[in-house]
MMTF fields as JSON, N, C-alpha, C and O atoms, coordinates in Angstrom:
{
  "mmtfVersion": "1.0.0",
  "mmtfProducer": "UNKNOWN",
  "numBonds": 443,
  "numAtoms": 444,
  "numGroups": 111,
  "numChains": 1,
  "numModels": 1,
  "chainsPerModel": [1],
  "groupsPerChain": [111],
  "chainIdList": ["A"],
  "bondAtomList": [4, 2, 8, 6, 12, 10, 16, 14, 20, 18, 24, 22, 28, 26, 32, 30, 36, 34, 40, 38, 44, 42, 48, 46, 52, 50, 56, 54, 60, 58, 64, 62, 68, 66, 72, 70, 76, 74, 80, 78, 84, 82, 88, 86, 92, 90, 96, 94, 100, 98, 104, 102, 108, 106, 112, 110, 116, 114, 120, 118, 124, 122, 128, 126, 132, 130, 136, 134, 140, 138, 144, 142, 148, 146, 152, 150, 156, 154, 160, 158, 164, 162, 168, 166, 172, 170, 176, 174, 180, 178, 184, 182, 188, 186, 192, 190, 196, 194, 200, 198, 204, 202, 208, 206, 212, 210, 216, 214, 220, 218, 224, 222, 228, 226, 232, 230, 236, 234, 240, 238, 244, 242, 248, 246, 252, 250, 256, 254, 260, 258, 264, 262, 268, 266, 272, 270, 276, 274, 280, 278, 284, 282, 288, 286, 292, 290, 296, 294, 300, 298, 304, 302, 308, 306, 312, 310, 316, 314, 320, 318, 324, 322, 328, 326, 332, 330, 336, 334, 340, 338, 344, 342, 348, 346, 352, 350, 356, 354, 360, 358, 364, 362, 368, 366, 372, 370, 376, 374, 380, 378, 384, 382, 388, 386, 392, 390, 396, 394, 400, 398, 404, 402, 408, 406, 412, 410, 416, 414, 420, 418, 424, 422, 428, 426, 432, 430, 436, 434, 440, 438],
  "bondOrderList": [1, 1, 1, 1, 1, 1, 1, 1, 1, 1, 1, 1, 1, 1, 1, 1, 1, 1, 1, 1, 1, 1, 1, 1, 1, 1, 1, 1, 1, 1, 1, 1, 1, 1, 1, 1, 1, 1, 1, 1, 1, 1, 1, 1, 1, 1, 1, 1, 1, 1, 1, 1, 1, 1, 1, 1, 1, 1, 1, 1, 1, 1, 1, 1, 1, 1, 1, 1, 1, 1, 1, 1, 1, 1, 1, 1, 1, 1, 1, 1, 1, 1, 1, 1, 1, 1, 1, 1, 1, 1, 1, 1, 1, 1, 1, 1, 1, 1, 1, 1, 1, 1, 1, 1, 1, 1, 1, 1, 1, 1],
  "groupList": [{"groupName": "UNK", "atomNameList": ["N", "CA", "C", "O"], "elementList": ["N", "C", "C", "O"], "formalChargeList": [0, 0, 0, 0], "bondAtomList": [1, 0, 2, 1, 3, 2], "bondOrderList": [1, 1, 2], "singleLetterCode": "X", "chemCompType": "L-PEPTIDE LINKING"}],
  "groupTypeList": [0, 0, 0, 0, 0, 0, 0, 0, 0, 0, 0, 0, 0, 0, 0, 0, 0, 0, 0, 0, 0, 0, 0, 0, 0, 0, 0, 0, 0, 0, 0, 0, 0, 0, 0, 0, 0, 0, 0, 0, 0, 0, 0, 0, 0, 0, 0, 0, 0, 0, 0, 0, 0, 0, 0, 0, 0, 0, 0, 0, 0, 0, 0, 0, 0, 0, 0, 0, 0, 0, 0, 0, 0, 0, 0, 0, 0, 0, 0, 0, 0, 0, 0, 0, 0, 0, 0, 0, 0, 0, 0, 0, 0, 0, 0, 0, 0, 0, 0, 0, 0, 0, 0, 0, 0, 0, 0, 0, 0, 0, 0],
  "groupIdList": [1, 2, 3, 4, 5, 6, 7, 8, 9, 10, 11, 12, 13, 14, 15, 16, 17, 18, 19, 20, 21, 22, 23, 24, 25, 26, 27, 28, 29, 30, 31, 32, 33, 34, 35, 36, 37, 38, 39, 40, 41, 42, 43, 44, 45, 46, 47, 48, 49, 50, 51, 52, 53, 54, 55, 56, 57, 58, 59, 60, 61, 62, 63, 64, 65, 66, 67, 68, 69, 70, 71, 72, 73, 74, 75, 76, 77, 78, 79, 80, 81, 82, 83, 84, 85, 86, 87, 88, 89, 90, 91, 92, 93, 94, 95, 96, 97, 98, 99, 100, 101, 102, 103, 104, 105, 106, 107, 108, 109, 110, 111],
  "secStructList": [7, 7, 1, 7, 2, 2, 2, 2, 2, 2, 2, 2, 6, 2, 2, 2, 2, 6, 6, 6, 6, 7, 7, 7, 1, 1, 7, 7, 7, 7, 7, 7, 1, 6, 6, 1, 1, 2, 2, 2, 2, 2, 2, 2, 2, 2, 2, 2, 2, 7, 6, 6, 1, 7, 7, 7, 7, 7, 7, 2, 2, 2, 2, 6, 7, 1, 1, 1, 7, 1, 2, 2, 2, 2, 6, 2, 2, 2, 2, 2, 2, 6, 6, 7, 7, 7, 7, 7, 7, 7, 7, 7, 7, 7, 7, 7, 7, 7, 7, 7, 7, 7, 7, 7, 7, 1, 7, 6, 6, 7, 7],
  "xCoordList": [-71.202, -71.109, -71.997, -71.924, -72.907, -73.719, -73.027, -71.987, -73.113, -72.973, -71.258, -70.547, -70.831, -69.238, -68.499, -67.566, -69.282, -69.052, -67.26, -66.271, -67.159, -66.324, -64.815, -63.717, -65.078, -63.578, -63.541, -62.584, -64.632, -64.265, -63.145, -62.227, -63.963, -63.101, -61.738, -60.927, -61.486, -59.977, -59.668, -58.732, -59.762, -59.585, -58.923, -57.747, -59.664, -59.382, -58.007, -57.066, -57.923, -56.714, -55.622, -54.666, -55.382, -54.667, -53.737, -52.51, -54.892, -54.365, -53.95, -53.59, -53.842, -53.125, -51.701, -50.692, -51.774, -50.662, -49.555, -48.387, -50.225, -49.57, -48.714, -47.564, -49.443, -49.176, -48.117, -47.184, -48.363, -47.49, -46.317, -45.425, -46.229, -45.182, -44.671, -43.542, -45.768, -45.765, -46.034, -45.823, -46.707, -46.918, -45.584, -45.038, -45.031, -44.371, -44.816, -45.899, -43.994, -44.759, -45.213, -45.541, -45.094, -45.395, -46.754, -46.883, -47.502, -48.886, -49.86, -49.646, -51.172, -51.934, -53.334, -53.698, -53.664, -54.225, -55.41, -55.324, -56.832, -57.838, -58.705, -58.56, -59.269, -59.78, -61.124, -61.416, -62.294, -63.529, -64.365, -63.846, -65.852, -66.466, -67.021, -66.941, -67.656, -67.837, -68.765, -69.246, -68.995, -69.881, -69.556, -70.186, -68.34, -68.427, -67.827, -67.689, -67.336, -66.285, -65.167, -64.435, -64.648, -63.305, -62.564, -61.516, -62.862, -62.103, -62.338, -61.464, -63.915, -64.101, -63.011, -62.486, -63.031, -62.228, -60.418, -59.558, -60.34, -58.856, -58.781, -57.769, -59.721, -59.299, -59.367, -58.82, -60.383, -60.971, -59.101, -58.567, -58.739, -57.334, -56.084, -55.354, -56.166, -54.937, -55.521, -54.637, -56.239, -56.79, -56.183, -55.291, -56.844, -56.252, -55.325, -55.108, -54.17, -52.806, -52.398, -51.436, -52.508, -51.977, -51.929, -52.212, -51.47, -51.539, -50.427, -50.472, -49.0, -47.768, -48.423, -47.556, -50.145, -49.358, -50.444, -51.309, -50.012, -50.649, -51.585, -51.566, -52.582, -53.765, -54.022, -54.042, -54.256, -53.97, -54.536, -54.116, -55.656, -57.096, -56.341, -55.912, -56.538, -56.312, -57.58, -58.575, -57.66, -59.396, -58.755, -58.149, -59.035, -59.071, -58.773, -57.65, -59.781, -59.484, -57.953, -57.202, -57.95, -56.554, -55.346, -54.701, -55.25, -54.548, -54.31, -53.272, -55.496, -55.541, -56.287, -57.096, -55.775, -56.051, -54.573, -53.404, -55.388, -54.538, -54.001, -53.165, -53.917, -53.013, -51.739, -50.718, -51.587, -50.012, -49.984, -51.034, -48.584, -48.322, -49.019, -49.509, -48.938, -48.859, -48.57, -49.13, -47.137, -45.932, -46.032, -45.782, -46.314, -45.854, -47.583, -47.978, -47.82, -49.777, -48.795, -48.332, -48.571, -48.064, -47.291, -47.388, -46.264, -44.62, -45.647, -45.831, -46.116, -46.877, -47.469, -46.99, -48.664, -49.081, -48.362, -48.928, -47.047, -46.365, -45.706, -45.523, -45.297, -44.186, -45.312, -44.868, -46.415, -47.49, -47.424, -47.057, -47.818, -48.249, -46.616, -46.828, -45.22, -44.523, -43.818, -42.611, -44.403, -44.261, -43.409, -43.026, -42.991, -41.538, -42.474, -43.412, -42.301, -42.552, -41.277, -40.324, -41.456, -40.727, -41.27, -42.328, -39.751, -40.523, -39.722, -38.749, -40.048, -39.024, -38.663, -39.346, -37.665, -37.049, -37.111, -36.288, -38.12, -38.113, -37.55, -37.736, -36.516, -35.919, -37.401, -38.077, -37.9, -38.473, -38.306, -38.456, -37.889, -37.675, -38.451, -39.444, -38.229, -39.064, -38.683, -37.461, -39.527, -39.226, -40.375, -41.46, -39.953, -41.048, -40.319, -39.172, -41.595, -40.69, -41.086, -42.233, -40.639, -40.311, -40.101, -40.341, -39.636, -40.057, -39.868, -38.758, -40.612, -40.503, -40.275, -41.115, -39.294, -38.944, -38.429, -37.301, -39.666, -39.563, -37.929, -37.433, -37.715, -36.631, -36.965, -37.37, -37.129, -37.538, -35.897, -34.838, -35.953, -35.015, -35.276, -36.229, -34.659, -34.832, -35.238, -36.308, -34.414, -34.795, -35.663, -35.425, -36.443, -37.331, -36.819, -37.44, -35.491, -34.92, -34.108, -33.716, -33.389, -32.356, -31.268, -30.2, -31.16, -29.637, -29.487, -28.376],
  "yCoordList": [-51.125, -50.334, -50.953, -52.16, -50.084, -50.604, -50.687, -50.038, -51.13, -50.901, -51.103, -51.836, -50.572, -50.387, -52.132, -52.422, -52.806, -54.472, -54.348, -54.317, -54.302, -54.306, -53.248, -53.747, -52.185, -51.336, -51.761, -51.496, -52.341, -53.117, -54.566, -54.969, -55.051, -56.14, -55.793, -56.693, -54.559, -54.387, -53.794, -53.134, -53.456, -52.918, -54.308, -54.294, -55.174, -56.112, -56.731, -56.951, -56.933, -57.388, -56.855, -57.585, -55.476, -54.319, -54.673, -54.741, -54.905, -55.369, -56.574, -56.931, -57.717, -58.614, -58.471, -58.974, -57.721, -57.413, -56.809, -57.171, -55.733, -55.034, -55.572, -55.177, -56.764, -58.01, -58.623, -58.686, -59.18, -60.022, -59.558, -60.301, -58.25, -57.557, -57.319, -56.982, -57.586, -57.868, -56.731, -56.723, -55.366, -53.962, -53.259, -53.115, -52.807, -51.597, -49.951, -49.439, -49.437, -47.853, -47.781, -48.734, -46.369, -46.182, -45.142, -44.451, -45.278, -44.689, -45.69, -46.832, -44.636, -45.622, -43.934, -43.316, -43.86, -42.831, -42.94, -43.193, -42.882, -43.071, -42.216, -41.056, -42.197, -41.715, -41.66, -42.675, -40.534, -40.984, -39.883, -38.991, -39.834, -38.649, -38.584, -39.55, -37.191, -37.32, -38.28, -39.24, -38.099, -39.363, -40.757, -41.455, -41.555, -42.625, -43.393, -44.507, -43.286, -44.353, -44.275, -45.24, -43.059, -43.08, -42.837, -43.469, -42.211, -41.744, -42.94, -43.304, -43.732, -44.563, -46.121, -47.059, -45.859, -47.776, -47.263, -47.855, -46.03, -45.478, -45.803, -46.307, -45.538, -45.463, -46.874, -47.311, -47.605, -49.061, -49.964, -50.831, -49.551, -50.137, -50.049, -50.93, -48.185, -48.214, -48.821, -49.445, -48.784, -49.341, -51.007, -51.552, -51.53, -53.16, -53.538, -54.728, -52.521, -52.351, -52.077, -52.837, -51.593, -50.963, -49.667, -48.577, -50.007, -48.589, -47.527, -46.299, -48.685, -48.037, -47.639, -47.044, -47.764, -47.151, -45.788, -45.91, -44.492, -42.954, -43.212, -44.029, -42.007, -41.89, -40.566, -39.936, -39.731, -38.074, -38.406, -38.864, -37.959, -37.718, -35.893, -34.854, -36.373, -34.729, -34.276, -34.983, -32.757, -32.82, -31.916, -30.86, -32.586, -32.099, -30.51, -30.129, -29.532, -28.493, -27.748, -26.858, -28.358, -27.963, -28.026, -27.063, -28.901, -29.192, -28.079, -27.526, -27.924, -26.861, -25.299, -24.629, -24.981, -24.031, -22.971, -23.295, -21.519, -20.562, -20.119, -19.396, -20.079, -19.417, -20.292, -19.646, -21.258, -22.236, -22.992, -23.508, -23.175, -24.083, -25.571, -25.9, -26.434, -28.025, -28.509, -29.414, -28.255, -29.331, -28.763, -29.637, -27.656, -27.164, -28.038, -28.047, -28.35, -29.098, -30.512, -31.083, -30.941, -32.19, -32.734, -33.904, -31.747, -32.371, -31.858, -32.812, -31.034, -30.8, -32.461, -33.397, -32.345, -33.91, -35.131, -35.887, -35.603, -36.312, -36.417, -37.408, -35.08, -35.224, -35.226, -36.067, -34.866, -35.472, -36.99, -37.487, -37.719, -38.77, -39.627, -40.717, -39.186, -40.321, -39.213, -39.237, -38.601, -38.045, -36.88, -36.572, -36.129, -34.923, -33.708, -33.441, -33.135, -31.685, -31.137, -31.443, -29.807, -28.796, -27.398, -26.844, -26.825, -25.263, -24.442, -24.874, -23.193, -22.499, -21.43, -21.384, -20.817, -19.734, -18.525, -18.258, -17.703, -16.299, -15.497, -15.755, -14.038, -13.236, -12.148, -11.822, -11.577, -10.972, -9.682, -9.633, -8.121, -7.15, -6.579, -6.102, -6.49, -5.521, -4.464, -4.343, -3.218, -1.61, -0.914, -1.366, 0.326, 1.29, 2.331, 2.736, 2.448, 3.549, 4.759, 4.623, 5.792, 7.288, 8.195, 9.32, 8.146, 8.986, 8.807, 8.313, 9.034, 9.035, 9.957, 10.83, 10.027, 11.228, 11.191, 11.336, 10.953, 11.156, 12.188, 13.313, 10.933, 11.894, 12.369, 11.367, 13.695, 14.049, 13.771, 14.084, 13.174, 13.025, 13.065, 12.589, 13.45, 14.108, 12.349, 11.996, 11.796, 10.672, 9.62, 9.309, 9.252, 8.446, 6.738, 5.99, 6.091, 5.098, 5.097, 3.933, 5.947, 6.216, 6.403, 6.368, 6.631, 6.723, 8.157, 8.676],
  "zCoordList": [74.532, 73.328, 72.251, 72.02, 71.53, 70.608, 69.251, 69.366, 68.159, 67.17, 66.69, 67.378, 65.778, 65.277, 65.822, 66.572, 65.163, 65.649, 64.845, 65.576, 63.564, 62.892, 63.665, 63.911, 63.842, 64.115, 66.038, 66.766, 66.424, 67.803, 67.859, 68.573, 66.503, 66.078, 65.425, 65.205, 65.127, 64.868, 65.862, 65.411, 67.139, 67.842, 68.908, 69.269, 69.21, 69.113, 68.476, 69.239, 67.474, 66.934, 66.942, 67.204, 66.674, 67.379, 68.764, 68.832, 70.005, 71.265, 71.329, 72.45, 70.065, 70.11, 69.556, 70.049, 68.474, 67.988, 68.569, 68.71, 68.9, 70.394, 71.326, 71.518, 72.099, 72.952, 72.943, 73.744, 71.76, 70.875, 70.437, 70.028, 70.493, 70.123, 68.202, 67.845, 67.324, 66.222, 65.368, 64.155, 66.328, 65.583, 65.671, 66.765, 64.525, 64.418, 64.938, 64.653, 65.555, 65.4, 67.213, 67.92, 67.593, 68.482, 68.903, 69.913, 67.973, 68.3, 67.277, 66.873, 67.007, 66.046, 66.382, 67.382, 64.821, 64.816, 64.412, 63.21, 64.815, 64.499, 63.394, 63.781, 62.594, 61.924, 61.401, 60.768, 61.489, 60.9, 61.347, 62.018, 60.992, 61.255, 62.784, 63.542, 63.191, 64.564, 65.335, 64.735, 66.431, 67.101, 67.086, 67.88, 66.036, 65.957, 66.736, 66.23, 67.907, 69.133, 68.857, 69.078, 68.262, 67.988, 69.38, 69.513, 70.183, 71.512, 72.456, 73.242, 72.329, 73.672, 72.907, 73.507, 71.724, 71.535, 71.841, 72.493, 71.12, 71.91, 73.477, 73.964, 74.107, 75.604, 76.219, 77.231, 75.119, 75.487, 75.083, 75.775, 74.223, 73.983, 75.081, 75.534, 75.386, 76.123, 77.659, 78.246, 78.067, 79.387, 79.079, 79.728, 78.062, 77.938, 77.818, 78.044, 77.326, 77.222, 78.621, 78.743, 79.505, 80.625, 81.208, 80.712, 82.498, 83.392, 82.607, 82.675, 81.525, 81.225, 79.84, 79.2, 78.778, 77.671, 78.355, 79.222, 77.593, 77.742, 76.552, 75.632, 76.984, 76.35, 76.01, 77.067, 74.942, 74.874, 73.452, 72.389, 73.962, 72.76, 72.33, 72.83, 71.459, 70.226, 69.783, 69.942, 69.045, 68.507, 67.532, 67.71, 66.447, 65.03, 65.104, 64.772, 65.546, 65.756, 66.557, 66.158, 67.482, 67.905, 66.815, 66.4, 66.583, 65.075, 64.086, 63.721, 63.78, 62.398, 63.008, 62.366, 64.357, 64.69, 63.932, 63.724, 63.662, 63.007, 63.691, 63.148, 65.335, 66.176, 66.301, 66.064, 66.531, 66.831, 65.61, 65.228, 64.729, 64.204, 64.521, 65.602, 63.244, 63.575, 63.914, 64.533, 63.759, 64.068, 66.025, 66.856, 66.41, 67.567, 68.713, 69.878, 67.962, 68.821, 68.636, 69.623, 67.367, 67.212, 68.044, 68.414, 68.494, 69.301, 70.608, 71.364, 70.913, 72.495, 72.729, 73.368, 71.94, 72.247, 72.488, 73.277, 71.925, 71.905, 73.062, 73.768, 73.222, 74.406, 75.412, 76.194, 75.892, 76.718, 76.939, 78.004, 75.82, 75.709, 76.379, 76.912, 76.347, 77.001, 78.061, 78.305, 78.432, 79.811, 79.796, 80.925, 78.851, 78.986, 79.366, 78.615, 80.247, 80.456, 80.509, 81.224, 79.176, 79.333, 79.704, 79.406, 80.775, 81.346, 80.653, 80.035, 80.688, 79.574, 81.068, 82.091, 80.837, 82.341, 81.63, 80.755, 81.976, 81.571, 83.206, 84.396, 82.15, 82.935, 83.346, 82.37, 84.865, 85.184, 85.788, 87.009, 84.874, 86.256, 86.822, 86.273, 87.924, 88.652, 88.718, 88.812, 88.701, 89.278, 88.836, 88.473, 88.925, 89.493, 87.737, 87.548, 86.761, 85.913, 86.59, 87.015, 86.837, 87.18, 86.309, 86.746, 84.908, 83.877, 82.67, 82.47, 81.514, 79.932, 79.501, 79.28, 79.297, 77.856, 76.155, 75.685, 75.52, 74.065, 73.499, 73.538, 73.065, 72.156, 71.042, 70.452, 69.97, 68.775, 67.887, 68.431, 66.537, 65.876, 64.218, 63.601, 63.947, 62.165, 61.497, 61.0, 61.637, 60.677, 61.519, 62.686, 60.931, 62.061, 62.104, 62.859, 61.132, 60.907, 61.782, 61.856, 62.812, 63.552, 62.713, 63.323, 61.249, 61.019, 61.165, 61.051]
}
């Protein structure tokens, strides 16, 4: 890796702390503009940490996408990262429809 001598070197210290058992908190969130080694010193950490910690790169966009809530990308990622898959059980019927018939009715509110 060229360059980013400095956030290698906290990256670095990080995995001692870690080690050592001296960090609070169960993630650690990187921050900064694009291109800069934010994903390769993430992966460079959990690799030095172990086969046991998870690794689940996020991208800004997913986040602040207008189709799904925050909080609903947020708790997805999370529960990724220490292993929970949830399935949800949808009811499915099957059949064949055979006919529609429009009912006409004075009030269109049903009362």
């Amino acid at each position: 890796m060229v360059g980013q001598e400095k956030a290698r070197e906290a990256s670095g210290i990080v995995v001692e702390l870690i080690k050592a058992k001296k960090m609070a908190g169960k993630a650690l969130m990187m921050v900064g503009p694009p291109g800069t080694g934010k994903t390769a010193l993430a992966l460079a950490i959990a690799q030095e940490l172990g086969p046991k910690v998870p690794f689940c790169p996020m991208v800004g966009s997913e986040v602040f996408s207008t189709e799904v809530k925050k909080t609903e990308i947020l708790m997805e990622n999370f529960r990724r990262s220490i292993g929970i898959r949830i399935k949800e059980t949808k009811e499915v019927y099957e059949g064949e429809v055979v006919e529609l018939k429009p009912e006409e009715v004075d009030d269109i509110h049903g009362g």
